[in-house]
C-alpha positions in Angstrom: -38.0 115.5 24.4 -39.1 111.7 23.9 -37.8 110.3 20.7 -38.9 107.7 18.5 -38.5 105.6 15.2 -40.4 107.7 13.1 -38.6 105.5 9.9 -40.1 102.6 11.4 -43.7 103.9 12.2 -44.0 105.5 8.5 -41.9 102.4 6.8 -44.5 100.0 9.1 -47.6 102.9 7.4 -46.6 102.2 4.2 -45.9 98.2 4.5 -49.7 97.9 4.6 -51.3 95.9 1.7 -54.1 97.5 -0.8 -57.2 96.3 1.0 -58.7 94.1 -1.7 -59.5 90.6 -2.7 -56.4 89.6 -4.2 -53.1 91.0 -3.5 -52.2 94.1 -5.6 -49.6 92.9 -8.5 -46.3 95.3 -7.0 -42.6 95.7 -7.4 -40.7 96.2 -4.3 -40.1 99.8 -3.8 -36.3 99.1 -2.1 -35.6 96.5 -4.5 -36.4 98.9 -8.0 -34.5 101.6 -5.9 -31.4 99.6 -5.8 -32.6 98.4 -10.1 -32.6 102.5 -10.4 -29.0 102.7 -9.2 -28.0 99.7 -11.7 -28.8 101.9 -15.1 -26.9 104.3 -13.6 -23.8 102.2 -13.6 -24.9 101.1 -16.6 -23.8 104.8 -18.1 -20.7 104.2 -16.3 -20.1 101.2 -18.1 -21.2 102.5 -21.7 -18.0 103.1 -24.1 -19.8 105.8 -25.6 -20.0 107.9 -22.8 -16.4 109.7 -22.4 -14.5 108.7 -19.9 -14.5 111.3 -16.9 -18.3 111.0 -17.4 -18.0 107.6 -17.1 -16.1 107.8 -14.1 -18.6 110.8 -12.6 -21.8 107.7 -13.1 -19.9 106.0 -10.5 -20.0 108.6 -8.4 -23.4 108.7 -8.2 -24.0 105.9 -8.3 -21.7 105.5 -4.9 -23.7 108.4 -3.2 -27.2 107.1 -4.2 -25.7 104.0 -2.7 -24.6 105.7 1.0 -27.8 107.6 1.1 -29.8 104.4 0.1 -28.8 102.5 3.4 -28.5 105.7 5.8 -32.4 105.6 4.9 -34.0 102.9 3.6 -31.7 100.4 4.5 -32.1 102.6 8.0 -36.0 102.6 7.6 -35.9 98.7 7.2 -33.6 97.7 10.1 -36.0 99.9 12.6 -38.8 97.9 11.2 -36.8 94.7 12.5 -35.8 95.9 15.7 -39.1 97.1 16.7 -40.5 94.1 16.1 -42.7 94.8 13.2 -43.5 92.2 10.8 -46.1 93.6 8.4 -45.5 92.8 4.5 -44.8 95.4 2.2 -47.3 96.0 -0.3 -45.5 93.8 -2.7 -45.6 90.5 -0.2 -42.2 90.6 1.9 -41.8 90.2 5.2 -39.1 92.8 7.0 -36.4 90.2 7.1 -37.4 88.9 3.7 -36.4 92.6 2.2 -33.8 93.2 4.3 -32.3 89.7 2.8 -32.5 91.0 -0.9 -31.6 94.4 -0.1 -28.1 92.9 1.1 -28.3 90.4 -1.9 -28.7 93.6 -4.7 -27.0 96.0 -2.8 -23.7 93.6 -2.6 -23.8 92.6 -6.4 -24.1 96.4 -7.0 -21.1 97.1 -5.0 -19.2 94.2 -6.7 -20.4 95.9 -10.0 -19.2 99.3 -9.0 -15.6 98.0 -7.9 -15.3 95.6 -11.6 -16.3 98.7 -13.8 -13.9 101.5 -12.3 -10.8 98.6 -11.6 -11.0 96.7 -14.8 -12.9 99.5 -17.2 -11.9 103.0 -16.4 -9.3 103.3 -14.6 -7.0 101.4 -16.8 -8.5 103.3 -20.0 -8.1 106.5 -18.2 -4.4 105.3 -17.8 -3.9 105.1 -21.7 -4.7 108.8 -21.4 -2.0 109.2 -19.0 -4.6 110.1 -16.3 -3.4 107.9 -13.1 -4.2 107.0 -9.8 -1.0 105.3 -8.5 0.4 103.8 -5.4 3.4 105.9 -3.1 5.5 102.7 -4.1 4.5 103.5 -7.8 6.1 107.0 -8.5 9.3 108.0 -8.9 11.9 108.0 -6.2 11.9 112.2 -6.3 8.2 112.2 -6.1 7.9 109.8 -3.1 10.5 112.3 -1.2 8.3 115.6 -2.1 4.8 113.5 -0.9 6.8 112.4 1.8 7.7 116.1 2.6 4.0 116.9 1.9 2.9 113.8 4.5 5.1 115.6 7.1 4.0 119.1 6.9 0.6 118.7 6.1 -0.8 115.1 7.1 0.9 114.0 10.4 0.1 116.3 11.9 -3.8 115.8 11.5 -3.5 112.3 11.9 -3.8 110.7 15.3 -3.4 106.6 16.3 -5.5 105.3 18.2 -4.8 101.6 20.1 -7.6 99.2 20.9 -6.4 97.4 24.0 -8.1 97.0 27.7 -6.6 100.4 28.5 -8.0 102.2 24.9 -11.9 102.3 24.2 -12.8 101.2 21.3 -13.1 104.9 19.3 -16.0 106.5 17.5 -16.2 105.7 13.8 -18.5 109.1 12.5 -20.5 108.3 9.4 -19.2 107.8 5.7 -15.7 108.1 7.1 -12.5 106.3 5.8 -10.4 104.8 8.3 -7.4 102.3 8.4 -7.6 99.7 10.7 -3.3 98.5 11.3 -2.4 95.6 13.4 1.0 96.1 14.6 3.2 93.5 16.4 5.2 94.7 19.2 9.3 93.2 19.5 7.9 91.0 22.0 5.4 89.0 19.5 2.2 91.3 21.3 -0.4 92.6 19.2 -3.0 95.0 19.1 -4.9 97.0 16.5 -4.2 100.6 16.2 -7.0 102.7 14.1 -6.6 106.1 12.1 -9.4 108.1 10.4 -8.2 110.0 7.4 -8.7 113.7 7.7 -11.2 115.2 5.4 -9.4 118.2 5.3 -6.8 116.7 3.2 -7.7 115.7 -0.9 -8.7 112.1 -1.2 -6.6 112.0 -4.4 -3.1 113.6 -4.2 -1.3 115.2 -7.4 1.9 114.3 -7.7 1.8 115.5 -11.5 -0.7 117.1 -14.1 -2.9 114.4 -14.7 -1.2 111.5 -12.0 -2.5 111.1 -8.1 -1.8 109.0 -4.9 -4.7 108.2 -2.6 -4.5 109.6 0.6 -4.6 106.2 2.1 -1.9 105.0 0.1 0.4 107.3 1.3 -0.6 106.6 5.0 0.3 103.1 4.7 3.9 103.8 3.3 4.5 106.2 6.1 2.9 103.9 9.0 6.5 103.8 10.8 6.2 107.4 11.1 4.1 106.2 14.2 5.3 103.2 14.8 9.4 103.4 14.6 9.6 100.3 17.4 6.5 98.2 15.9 6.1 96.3 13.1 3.1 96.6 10.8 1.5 93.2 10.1 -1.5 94.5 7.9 -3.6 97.8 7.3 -6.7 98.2 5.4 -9.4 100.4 4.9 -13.0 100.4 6.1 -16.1 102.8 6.6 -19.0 102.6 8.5 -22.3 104.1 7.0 -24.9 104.6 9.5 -28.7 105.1 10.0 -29.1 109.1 9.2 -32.9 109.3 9.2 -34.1 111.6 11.8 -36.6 110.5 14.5 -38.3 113.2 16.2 -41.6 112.9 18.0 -43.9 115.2 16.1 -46.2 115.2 19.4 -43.3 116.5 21.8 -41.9 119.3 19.6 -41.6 122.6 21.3 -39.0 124.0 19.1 -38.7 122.9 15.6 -35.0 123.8 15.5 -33.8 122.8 18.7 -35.5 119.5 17.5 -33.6 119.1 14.9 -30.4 120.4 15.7 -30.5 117.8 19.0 -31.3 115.0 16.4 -28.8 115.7 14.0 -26.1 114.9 17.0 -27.9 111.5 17.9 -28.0 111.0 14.0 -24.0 110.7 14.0 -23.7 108.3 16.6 -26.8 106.1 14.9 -26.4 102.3 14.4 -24.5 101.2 11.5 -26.2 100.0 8.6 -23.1 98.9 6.5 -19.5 98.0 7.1 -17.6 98.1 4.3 -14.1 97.1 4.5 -10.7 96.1 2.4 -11.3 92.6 1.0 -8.1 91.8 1.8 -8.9 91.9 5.9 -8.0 89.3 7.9 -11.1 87.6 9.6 -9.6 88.1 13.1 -9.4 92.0 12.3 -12.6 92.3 11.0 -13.8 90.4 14.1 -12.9 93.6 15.9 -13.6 96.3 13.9 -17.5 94.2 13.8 -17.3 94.1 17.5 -16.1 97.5 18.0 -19.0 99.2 15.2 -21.4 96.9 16.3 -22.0 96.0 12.4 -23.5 92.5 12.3 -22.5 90.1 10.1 -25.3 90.4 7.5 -23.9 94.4 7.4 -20.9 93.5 6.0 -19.3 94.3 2.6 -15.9 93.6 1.6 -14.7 95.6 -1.3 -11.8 95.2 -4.1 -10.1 98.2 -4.6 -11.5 101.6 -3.6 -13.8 102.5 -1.2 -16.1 105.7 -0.7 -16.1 105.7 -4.9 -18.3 109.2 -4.7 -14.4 110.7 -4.0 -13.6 110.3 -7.5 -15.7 113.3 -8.3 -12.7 115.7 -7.2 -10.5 113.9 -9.7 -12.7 114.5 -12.7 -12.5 118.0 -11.3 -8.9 117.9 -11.3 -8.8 116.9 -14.9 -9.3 119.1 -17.4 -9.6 117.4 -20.8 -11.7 118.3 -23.4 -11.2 114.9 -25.3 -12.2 113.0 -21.9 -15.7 114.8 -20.9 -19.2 115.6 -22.7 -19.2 118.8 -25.0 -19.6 121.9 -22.2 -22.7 123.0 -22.5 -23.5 126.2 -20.9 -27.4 127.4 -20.6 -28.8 129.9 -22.7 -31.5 132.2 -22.6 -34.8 132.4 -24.7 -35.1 134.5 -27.3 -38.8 135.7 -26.0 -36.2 137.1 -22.5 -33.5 139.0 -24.3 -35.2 142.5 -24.8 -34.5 145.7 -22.8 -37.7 145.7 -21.4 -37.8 144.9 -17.5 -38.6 141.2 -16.4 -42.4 142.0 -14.9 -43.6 143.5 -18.3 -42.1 140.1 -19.9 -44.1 138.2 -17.6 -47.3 140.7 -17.9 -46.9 140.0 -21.4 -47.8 136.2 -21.1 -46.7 133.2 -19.5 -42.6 132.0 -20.0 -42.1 128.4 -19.6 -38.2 127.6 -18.5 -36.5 124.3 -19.6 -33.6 123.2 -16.9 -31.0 123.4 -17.9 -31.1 123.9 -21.3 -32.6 127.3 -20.2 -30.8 129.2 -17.9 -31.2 129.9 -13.6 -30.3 133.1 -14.5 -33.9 134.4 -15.2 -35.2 133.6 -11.8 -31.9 135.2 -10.4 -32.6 138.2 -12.5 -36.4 138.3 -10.9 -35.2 138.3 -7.6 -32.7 140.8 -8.0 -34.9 143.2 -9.3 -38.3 142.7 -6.9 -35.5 143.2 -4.2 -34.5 146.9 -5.8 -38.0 147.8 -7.4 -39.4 150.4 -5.4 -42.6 149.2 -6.3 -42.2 145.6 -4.4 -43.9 146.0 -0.9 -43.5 142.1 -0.6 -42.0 138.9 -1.6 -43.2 135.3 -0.2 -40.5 132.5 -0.8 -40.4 128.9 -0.1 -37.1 127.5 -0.1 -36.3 123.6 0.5 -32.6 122.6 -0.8 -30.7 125.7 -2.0 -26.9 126.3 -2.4 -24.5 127.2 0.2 -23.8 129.6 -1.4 -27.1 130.9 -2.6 -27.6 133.6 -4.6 -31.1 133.3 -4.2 -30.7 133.7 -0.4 -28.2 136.8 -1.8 -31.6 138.6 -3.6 -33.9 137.8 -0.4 -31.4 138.9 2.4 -30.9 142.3 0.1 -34.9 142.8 -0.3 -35.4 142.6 3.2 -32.4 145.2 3.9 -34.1 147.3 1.1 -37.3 147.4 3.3 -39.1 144.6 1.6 -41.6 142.2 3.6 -39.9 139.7 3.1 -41.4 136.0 4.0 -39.3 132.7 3.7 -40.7 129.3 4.9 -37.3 127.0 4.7 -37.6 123.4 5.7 -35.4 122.9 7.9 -36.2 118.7 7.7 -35.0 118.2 3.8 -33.0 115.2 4.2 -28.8 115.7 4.6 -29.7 119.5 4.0 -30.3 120.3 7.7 -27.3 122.0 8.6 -27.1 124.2 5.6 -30.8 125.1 6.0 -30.3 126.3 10.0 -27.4 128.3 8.9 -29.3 130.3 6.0 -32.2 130.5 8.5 -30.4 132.9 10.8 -29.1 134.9 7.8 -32.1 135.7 6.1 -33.5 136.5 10.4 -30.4 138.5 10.8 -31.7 140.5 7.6 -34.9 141.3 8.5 -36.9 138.3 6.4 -39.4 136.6 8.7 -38.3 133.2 8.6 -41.0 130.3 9.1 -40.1 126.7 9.7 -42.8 125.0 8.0 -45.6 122.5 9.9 -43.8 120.3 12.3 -44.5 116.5 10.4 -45.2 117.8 7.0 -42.5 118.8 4.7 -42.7 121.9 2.7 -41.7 120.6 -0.4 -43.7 122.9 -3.2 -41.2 125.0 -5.0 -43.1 128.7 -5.5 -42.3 132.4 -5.1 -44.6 135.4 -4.8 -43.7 138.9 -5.7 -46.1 141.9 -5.1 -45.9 145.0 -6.6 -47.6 148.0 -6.5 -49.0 149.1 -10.0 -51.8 151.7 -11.4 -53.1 152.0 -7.7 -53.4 148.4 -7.0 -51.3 145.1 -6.5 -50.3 142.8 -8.4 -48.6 139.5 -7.9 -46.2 137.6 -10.1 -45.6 134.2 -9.4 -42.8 131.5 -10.1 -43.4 127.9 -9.3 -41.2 125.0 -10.3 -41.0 121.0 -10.6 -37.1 121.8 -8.8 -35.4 123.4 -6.3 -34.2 127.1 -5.5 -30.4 126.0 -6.7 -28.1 127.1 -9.1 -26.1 123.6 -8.5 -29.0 121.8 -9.7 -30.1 124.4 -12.3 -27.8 123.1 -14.3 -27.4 119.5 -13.6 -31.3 118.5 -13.5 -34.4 119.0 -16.1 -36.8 120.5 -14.4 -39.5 123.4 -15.1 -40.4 126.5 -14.2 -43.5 129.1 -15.3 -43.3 132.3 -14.8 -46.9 133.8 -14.3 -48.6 137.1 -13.4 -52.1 135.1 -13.9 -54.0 136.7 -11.3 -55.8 133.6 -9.6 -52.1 131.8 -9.7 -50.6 135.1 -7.5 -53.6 135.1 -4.9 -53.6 131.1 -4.9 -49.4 130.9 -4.7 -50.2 133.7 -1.7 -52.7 131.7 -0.1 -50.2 128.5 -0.1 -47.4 130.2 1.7 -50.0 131.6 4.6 -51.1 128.1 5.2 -47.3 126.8 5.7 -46.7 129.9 7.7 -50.6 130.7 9.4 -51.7 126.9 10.2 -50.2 124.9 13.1 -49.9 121.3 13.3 -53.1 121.2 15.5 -55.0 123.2 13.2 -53.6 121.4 10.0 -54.6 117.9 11.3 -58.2 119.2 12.1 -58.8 120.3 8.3 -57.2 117.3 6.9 -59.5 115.3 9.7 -62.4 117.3 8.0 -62.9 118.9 11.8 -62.3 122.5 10.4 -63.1 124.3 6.7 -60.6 123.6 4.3 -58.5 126.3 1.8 -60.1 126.2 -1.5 -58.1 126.1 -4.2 -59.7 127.0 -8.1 -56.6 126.2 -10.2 -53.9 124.6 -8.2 -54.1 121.1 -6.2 -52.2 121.2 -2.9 -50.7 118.3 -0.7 -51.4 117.2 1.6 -55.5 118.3 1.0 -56.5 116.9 -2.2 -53.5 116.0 -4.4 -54.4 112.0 -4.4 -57.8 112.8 -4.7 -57.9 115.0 -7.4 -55.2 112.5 -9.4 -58.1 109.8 -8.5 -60.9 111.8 -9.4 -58.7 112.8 -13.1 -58.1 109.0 -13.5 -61.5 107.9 -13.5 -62.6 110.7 -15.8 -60.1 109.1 -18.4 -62.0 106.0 -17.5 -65.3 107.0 -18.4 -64.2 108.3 -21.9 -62.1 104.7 -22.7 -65.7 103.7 -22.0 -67.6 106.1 -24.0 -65.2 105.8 -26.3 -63.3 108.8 -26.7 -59.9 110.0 -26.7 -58.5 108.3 -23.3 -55.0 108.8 -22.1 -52.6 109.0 -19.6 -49.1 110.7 -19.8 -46.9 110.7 -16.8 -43.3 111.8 -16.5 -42.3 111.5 -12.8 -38.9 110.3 -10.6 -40.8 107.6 -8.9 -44.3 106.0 -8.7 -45.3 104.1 -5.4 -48.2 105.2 -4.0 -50.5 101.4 -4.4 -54.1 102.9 -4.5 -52.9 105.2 -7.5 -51.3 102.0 -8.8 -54.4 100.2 -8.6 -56.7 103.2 -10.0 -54.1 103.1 -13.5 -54.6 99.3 -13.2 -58.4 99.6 -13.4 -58.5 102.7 -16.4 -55.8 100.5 -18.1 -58.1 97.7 -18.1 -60.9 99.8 -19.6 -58.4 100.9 -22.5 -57.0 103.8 -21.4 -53.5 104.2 -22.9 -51.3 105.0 -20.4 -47.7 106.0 -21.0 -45.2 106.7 -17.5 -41.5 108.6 -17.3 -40.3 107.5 -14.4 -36.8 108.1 -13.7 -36.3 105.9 -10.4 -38.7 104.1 -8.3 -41.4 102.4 -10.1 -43.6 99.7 -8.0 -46.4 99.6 -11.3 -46.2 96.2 -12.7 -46.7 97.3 -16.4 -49.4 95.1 -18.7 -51.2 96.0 -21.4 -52.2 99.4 -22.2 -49.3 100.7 -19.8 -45.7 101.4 -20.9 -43.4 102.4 -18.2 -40.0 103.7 -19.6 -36.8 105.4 -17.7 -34.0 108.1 -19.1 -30.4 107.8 -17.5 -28.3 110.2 -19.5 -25.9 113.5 -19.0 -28.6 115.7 -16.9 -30.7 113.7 -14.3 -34.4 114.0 -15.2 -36.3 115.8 -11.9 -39.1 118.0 -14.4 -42.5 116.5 -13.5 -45.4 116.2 -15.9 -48.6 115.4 -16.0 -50.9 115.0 -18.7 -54.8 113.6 -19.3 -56.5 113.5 -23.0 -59.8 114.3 -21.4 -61.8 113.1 -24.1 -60.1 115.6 -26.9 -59.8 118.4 -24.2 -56.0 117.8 -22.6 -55.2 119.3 -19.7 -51.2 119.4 -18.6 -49.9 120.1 -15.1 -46.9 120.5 -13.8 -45.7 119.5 -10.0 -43.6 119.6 -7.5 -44.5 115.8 -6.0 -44.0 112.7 -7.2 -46.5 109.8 -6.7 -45.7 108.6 -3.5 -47.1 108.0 0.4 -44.8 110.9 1.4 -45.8 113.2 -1.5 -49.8 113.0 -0.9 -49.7 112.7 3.0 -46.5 113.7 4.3 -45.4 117.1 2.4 -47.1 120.2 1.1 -46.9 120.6 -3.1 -48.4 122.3 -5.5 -49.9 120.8 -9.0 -50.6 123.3 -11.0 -52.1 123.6 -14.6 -50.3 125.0 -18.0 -53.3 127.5 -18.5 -51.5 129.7 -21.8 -51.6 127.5 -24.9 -48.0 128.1 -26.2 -47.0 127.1 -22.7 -49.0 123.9 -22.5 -47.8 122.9 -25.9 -44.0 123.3 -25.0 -44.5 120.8 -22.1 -46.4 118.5 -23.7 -43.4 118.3 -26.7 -41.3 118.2 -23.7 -42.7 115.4 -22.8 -43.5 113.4 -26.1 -39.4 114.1 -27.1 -38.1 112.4 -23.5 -40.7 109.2 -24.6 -38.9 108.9 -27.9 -35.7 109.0 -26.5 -34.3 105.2 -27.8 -30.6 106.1 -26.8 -30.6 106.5 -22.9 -33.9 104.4 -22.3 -34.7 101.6 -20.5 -38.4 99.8 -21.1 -39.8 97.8 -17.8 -40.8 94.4 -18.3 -43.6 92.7 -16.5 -41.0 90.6 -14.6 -39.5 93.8 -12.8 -36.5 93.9 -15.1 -35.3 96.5 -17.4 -34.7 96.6 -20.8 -32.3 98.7 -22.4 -32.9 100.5 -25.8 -30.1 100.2 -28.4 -31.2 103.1 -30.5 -29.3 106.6 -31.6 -31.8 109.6 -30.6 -30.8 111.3 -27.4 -33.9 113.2 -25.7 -31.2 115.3 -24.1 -28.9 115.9 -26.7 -32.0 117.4 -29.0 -32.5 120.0 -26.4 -29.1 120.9 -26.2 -29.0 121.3 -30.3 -32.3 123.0 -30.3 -31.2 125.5 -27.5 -28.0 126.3 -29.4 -29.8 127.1 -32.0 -32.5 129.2 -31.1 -31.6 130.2 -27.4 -29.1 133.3 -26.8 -25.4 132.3 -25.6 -24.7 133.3 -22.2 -21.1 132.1 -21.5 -20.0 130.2 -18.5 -22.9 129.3 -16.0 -21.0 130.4 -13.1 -20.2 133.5 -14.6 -23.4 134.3 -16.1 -25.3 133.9 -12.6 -23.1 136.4 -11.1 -24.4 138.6 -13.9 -27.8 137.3 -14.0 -29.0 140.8 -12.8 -27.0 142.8 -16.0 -26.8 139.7 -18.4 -29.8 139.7 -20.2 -29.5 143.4 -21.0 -26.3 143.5 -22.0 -26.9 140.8 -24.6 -30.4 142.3 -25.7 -27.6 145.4 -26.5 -25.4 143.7 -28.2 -27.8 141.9 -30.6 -29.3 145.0 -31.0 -25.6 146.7 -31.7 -25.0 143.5 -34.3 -28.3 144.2 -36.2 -27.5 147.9 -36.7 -24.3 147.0 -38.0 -25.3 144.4 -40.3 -27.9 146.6 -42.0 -25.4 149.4 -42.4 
């Protein structure tokens, strides 16, 4: 199989300028990426924000970071090594973005490195919470880490020299290493490298709330291996390194031998980063550069800690009430704790879920019981980032051993979820589910499940479709939406969706989007990659004409990024005509804002993923939700579903969704016609309304994790015991 730089060809697509007279006024996409990554850290670096929180915005910060240059870093290096020198949309040259990319990117590390070094890890110390140094802790503790080294460290641990005689070893991606230049009784001296074994914890407790990094202790024990040398200096480095896949879409035969053979060339990818001890010597750089291959523009030199996304397991470790946010644990609507089984709820009328303020365990409960209902004959899932753990792949695999047709398209190209996706493949295969791949080139990224039951002699379909993913990690950590339908034009339309990713082949799916062959017609919802651009266009222009005729003309927007130019320049145009247009948008923004266009971001507690979309329509407002952002990928590249909020209780609960996240003056940063960002100094929290408003109306659950174990039983058992309350209160 041939392989090529498919980050370059579509980073090389989507360099091309709006075709125009004058250049398109645009933000850099990579550039407010990187400004996206800043107001993160800038919840790291707010005193109001406790201070394991504080310490868990710097690790993500840290990841957004990695995955930032395994891709787009990646995406912009292939550009330069193929040769391609278009502009992006917003006037750079290849080499002109990959300069400020370094230029950001650095001052971001430096930024990361000042706030856990100088702000919260010396606060956490005045809360006795510690990471130390071996020569730090007591002389009795150094002997029982010492004893620990021994047993279980040595022995995983392996030197390797670079000399004529010793190749220069393989660094794998996102790995810590220590580079040690030893000198040999004879004044010789070579460079010796170790890689610390993930199997061990970064952060070692050598009390209840104290820890040693794994790489401190390393360096204190270095004449474990060397008893005849002497250590002249060891630091640490990592290598990140290009991770997007490049498969040749023409040359497939096998989608999952594809990507299984490209996710071992992936590993051994050129290095995009080197970030290494600041304290290195120039000479031992100089090798560790040569041996990577990093060039010098790659290069990062960091003070203090490395790989900051570790720092998670500590605030794991810790468990202080006084240090973290107030737990929160989802609850359920008041509407879904009843005896009565989940399809008469839906049959009922339309439920509208609020993650994670509302809780996973409704769609756990669904599953569950179309997989032991008799009178299921079929379920159709899409599935693009789940658990490991799923128990969502728990209800399918048991449906499909229960007899159920059971259909699951699972992408096996969603980005770092590969692996995990080929392994939950062959389960739900070994079960009895057919399993589809998805369309080779196009990413099936709509989030949508289809039940159909048998009822009064005919079938009936109930339908779930979501703004997020199939995960009960995420379920609690995101905002996103889900309805909950048995609208009868919604099941045959959410059916018709999943026999297009699992009925069309590439060939026949670039021959309808050519115009070559007829096209699936869709009545309610809007589908990527047919007509979702063009029907956002086509809505655009409608709230044109009414700023024009004068009547009610708006634009409401709540997305996690906004790139795509020609929508740019179609909000440009129905600004200009008066249309108020007001945008959400969590990270990547390339909209210039001017008048008539407000562009505001929320960083707080949950990270906001719920997309909504909203037009006046002249006094007659229409509200979707969706599954894609607005974005090259999203219209062209991936399959998703925009669908409308037909039941008016429904429509009117996203659209105060959406009005309460615009408020928000506490976690909200305004974008300035310059391409900076300005923060809000105000006291209402979007998110912390939601979370009073849910305790106060919703039903307590207890802990998540425990509550999606029982998501089959739980909303029962509390319908029951409200019931039991009542009786006993009127007696």
């Amino acid at each position: 199989m041939r392989v090529k730089s498919a980050a370059a060809a579509r980073a090389a697509l989507e360099s091309r300028a709006v075709p125009g007279a004058s250049p398109l006024p645009l933000l850099n996409r990579e550039l407010s990426r990187l400004d996206y990554n800043r107001r993160v850290l800038a919840k790291a670096e707010d005193r109001a924000v406790p201070l394991l929180d504080r310490l868990r915005f710097v690790t993500f910060c840290s990841k957004n970071l990695d995955e930032f240059f395994m891709v787009r870093a990646g995406a912009t290096r292939d550009l330069l090594d193929a040769g391609i020198a278009e502009r992006t949309p917003d006037g750079m040259l290849p080499s002109e973005q990959m300069a400020a990319i370094r230029k950001r990117a650095g001052e971001l590390l430096d930024d990361m490195s000042r706030c856990i070094n100088e702000q919260i890890l010396p606060s956490l110390r005045e809360h006795d919470v510690s990471v130390q140094s071996f020569t730090e802790i007591s002389a009795d503790e150094q002997k029982r880490l010492g004893d620990y080294f021994r047993d279980r460290v040595a022995p995983l641990l392996t030197p390797l020299a670079i000399d004529p005689g010793h190749p220069f070893p393989f660094v794998a991606n996102q790995t810590l290493n220590i580079a040690v230049l030893v000198e040999s009784a004879r004044g010789g001296e070579h460079v010796v490298l170790f890689k610390l074994p993930p199997l061990v914890p970064r952060f070692i407790p050598v009390g209840e709330r104290r820890f040693v990094a794994i790489e401190s202790l390393l360096v204190a024990k270095l004449d474990h291996f060397f008893p005849a040398l002497k250590v002249r200096r060891a630091v640490l480095f990592r290598v990140i390194r290009n991770s997007e896949l490049s498969i040749d879409d023409d040359e497939i035969e096998d989608l999952r031998d594809s990507v299984e053979a490209e996710l071992r060339r992936r590993e051994r990818k050129q290095v995009v980063c080197l970030e290494i001890d600041a304290r290195a010597s120039d000479e031992l750089l100089g090798v560790l550069m040569e041996g990577t291959r990093a060039r010098a523009e790659d290069v990062y030199r960091i003070s203090g800690f490395l790989k900051l996304s570790d720092f998670a397991d500590l605030c794991d470790a810790v468990d202080d009430p006084k240090l973290q946010y107030q737990p929160f644990n989802p609850r359920l609507p008041q509407r879904l704790v009843t005896s009565a089984d989940i399809f008469s709820i839906i049959r009922d009328g339309d439920v509208l879920l609020h993650r994670p303020y509302d809780s996973f365990t409704a769609i756990i409960e669904l599953l569950h019981a179309a997989a032991n209902d008799p009178a299921v004959v079929a379920i159709k899932q899409t599935l693009y980032q789940t658990d490991e753990q799923s128990p969502v792949v728990d209800k399918l695999v048991l449906a499909a051993r229960n007899g159920k047709q059971v259909t699951v398209v699972i992408e096996l190209q969603a980005r770092f979820q590969e692996k995990r996706n080929i392994a939950l493949a062959e389960r739900l295969h070994d079960a009895g589910a057919q399993v589809v791949y998805g369309l080779v080139g196009i990413q099936a990224h709509a989030k949508v499940c289809v039940i159909v039951r048998a009822e009064e002699g005919r079938l009936r379909h109930y339908v779930h479709l979501s703004t997020g993913n199939y995960n009960t990690d995420t379920a609690r950590a995101y905002t996103d939406l889900d309805l909950l339908t048995a609208n009868e034009t919604f099941g045959h339309e959410a059916s018709q969706l999943v026999n297009v990713l699992t009925g069309f082949s590439k060939a026949s799916l670039s021959q309808v989007l050519e115009r070559q062959g007829p096209r699936p017609q869709w009545k309610e919802f809007v589908i990527a990659p047919f007509e979702y651009q063009k029907v956002l266009f086509a809505k655009i222009e409608r709230e044109t004409k009414h700023a024009k005729d004068k009547k009610p003309a708006r634009i409401a927007a709540k997305l996690n990024a906004l790139v795509d130019p020609l929508i740019i320049e179609a909000l440009y145009r129905a600004a200009s005509f008066g249309v108020k247009i007001d945008l959400i948008v969590r990270g990547i923004c390339c909209l210039v804002p001017r008048e008539n266009i407000r562009v505001v971001s929320v960083v707080d507690r949950f990270l906001e993923h719920s997309r909504i979309i909203r037009f006046e329509n002249g006094g007659n407002p229409e509200t979707f939700l969706s599954s894609g952002d607005w974005m090259p990928r999203n219209f062209h590249r991936r399959v998703e579903v925009m669908f409308p909020l037909r039941d008016p209780g429904v429509r009117e609960q996203a659209d105060q969704i959406f009005e309460i996240v615009l408020q928000d003056s506490a976690s909200s940063w305004t974008l300035q016609p310059d391409g900076s960002w300005i923060r809000s100094n105000g006291t209402f929290s979007a998110q912390q309304r939601f979370i009073d408003v849910t305790r106060a109306e919703a039903v307590a659950m207890g802990p998540y994790d425990e509550s999606i174990e029982e998501a089959p039983r739980i909303r029962r058992k509390k319908a029951k015991a409200g019931s039991q309350a009542h009786r006993r209160k009127g007696s």
